[in-house]
MDAnalysis code that builds the backbone (N, CA, C; Angstrom):
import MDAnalysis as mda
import numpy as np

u = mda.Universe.empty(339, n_residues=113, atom_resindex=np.repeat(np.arange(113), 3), trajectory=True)
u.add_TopologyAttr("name", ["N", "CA", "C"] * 113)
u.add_TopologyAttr("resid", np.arange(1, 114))
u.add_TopologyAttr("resname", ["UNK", "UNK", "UNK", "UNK", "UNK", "UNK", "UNK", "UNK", "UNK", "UNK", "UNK", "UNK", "UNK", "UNK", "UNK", "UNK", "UNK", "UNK", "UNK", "UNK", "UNK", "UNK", "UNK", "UNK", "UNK", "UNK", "UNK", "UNK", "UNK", "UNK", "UNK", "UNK", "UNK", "UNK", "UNK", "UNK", "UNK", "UNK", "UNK", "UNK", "UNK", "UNK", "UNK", "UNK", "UNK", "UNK", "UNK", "UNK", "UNK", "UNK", "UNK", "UNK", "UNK", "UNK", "UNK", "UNK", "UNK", "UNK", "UNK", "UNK", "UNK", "UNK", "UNK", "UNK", "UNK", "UNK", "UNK", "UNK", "UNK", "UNK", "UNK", "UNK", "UNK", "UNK", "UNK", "UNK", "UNK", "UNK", "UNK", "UNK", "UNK", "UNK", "UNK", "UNK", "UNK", "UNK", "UNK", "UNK", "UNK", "UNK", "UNK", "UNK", "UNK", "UNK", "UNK", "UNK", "UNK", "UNK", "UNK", "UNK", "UNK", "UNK", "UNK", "UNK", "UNK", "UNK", "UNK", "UNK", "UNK", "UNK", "UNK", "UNK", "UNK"])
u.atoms.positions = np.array([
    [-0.026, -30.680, -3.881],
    [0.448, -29.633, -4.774],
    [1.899, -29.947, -5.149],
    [1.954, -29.613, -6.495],
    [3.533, -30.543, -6.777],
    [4.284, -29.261, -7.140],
    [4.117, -28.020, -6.527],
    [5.400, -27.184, -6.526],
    [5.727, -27.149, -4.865],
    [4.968, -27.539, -3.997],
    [5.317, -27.977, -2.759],
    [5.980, -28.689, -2.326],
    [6.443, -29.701, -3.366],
    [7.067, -30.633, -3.497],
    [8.089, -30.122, -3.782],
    [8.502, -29.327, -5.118],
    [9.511, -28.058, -5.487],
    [10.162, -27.328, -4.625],
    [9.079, -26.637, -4.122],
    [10.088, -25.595, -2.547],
    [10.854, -26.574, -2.001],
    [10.190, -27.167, -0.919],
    [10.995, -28.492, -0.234],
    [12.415, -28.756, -0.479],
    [12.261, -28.943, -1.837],
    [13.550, -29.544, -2.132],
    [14.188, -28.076, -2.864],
    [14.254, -27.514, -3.235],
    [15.382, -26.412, -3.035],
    [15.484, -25.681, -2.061],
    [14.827, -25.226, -0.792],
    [15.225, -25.811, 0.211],
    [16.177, -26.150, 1.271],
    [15.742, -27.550, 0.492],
    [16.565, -28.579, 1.029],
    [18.249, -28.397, 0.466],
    [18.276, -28.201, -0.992],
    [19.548, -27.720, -1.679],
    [20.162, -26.175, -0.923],
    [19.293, -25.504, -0.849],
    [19.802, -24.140, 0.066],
    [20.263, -24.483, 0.897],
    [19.846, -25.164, 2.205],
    [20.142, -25.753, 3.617],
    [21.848, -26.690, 3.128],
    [21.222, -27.613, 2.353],
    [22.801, -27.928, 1.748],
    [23.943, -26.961, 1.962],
    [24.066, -26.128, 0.883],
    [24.838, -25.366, 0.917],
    [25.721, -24.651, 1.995],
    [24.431, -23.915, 2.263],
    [24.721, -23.658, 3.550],
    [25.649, -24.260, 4.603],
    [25.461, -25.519, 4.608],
    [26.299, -26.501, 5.714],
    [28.110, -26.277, 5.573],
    [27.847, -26.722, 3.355],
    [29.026, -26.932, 3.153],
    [29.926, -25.595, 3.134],
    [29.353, -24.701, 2.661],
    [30.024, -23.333, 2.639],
    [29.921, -22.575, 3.654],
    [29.385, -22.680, 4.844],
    [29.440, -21.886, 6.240],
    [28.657, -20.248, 5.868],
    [27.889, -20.326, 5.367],
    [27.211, -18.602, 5.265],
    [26.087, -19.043, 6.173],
    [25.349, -17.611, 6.863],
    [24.933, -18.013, 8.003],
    [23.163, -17.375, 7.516],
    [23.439, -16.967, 6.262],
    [21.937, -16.327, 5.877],
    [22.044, -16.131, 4.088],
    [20.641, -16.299, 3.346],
    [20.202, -16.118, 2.381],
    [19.801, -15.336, 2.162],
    [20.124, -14.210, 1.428],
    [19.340, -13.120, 1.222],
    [18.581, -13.010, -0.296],
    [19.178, -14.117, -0.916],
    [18.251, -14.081, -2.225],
    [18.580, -15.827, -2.981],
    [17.215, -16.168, -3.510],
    [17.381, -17.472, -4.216],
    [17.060, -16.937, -5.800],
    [17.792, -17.316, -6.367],
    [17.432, -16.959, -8.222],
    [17.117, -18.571, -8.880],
    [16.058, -18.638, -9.581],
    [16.045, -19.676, -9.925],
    [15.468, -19.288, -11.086],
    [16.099, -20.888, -12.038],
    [15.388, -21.091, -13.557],
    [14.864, -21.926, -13.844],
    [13.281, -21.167, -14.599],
    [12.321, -22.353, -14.486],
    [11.976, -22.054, -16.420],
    [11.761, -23.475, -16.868],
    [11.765, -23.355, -18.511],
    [10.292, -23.538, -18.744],
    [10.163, -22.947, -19.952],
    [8.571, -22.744, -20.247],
    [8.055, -23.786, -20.200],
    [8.538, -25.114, -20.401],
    [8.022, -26.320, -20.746],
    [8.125, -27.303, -19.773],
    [8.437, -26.426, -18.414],
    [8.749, -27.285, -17.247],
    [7.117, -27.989, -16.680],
    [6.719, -27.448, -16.668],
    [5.304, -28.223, -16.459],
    [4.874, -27.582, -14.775],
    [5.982, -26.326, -14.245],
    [5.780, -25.343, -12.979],
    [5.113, -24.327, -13.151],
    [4.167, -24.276, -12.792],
    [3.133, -23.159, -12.332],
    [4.235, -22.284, -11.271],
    [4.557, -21.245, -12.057],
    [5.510, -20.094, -11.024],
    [5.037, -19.538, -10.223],
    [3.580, -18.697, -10.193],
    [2.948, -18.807, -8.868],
    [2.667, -18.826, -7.906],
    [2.218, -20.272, -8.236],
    [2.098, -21.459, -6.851],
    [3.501, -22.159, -6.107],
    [4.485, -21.663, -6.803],
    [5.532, -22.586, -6.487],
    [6.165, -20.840, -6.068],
    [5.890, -19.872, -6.625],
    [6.508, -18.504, -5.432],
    [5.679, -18.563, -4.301],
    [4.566, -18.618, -4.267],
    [3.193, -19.052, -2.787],
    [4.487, -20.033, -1.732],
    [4.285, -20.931, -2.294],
    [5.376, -21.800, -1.276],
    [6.432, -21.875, -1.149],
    [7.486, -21.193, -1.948],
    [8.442, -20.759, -1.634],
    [8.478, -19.633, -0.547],
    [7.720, -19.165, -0.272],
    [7.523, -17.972, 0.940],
    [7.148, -18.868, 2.107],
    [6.078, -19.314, 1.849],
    [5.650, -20.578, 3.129],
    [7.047, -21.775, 3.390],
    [7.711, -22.114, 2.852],
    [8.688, -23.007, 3.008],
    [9.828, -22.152, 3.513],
    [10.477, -20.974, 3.068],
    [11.295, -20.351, 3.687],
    [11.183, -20.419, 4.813],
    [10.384, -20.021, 5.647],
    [9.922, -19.111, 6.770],
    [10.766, -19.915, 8.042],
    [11.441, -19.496, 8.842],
    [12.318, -20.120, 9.761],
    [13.101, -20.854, 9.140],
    [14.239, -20.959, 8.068],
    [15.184, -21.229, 7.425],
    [16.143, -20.256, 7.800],
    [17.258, -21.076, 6.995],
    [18.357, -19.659, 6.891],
    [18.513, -18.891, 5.558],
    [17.193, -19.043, 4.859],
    [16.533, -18.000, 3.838],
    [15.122, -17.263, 4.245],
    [15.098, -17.987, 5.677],
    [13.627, -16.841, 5.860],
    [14.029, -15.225, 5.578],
    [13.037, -14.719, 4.742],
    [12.735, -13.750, 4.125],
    [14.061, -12.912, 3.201],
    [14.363, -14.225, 2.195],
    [14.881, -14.368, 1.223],
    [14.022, -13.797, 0.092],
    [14.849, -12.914, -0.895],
    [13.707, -12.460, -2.059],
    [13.794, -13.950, -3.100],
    [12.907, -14.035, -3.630],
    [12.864, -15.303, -4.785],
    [12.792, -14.475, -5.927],
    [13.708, -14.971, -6.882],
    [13.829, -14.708, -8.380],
    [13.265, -15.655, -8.974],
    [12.260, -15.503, -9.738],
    [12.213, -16.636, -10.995],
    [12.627, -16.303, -12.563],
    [13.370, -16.641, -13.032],
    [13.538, -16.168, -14.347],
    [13.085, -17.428, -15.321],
    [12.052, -17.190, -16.554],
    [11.627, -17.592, -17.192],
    [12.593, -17.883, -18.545],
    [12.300, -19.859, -19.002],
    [13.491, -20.123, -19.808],
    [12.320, -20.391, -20.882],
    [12.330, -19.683, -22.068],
    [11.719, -19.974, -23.484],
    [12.123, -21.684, -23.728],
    [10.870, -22.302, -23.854],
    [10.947, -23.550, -24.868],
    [11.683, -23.663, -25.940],
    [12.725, -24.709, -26.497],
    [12.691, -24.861, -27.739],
    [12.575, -26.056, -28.045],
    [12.806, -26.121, -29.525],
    [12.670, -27.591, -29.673],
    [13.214, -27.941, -31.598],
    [13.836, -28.904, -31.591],
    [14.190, -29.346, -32.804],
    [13.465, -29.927, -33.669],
    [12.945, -29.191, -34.767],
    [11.576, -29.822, -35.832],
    [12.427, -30.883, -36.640],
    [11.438, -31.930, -36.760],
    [12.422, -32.586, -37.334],
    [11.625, -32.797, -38.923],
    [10.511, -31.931, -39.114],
    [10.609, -31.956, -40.658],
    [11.022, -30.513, -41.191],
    [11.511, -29.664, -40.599],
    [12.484, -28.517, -41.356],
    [13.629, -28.484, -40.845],
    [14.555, -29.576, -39.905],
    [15.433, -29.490, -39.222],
    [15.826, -28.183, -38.600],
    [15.283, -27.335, -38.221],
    [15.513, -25.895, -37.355],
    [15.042, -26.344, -36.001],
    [15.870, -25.300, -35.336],
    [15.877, -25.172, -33.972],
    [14.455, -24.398, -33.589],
    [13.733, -23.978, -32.943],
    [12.765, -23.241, -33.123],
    [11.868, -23.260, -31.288],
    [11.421, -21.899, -31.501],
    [10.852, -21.385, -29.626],
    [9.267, -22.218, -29.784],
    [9.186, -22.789, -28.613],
    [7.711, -23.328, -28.703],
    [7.374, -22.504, -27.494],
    [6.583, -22.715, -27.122],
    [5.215, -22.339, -25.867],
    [4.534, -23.478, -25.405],
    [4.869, -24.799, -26.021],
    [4.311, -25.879, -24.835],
    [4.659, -26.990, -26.356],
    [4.698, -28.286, -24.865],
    [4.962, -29.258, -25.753],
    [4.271, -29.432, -26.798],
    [4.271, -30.140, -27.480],
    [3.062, -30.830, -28.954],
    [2.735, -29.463, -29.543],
    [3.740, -28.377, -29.284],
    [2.888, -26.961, -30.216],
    [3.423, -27.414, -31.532],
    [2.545, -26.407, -32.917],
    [3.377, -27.264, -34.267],
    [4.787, -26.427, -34.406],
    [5.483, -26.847, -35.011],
    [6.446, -25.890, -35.662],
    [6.141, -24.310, -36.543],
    [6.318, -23.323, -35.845],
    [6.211, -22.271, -36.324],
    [6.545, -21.936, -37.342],
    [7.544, -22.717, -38.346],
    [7.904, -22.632, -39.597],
    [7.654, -23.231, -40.677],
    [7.081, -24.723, -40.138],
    [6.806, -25.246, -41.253],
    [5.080, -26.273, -40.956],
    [4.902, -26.408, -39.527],
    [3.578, -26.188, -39.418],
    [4.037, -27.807, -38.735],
    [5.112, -28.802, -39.162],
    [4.996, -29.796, -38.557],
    [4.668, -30.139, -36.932],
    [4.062, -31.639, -36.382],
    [3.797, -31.489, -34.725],
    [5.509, -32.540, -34.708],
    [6.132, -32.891, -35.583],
    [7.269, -33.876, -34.790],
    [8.885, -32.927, -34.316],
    [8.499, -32.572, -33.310],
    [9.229, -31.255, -32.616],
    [9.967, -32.361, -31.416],
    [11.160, -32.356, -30.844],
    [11.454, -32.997, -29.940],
    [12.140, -31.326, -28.958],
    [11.851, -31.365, -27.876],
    [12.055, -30.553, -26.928],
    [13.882, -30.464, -26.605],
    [14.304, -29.520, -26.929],
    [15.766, -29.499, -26.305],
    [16.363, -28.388, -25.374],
    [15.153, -27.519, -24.944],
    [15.532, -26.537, -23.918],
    [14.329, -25.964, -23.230],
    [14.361, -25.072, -22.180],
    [13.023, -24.736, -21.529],
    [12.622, -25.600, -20.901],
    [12.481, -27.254, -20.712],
    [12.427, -28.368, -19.236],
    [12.785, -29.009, -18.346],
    [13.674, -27.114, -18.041],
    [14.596, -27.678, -16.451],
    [14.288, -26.936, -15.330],
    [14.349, -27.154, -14.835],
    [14.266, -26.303, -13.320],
    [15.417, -25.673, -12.579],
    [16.219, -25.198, -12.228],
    [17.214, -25.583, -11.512],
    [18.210, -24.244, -10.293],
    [18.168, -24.219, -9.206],
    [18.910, -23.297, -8.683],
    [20.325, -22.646, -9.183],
    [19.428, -21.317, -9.930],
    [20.619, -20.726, -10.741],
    [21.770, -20.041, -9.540],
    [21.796, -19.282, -8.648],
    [22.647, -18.878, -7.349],
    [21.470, -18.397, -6.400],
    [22.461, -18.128, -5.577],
    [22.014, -17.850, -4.127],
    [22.790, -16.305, -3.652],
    [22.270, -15.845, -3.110],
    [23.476, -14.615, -2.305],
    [23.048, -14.853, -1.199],
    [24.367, -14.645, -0.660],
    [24.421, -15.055, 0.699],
    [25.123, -14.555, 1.563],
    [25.057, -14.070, 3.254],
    [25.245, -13.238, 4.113],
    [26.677, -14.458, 4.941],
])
């Protein structure tokens, strides 16, 4: 399962932190995941609960906040929201769209005790 792979390693970035900044507990992980990330939110909150568990985020609340796709058409030159890669351009119907937001993942903060 490749959001298992996901928990793990933020995580692993939490535990980081932790070291370097001396807080002794997590009480919340916020994270941003983009529409076009290719993460099943989910399955990757499922194991984020299973991966916490005896950390120094066990029973940490998880945030996921959802990042809208976009992407740059490049036959109406507009910026424009997709819903998944290869969708056409909502404005002018073209598929040559290059992706410029919505396929990141990334630990937006932490609060911490």
């Amino acid at each position: 399962m490749h959001e298992m792979s996901l928990a793990e390693g933020i995580l692993q970035i939490v535990e980081d932190a932790a070291t370097r900044q001396g807080f002794k507990r997590v009480t919340e992980v916020r994270l941003e995941i983009g529409a076009l990330s290719g993460v099943e939110v989910e399955a990757l909150s499922f194991c984020m609960d299973v991966v916490l568990k005896g950390s120094v985020a066990d029973g940490a609340r998880v945030e996921l906040e959802r990042l809208p796709g976009q992407g740059w058409c490049l036959g109406c030159g507009q910026t424009v929201e997709i819903a998944a890669l290869y969708d056409a351009c909502p404005k002018c119907g073209s598929y040559q769209i290059q992706a410029t937001g919505g396929t990141e993942m990334r630990v937006k903060d932490l609060l911490v005790e």
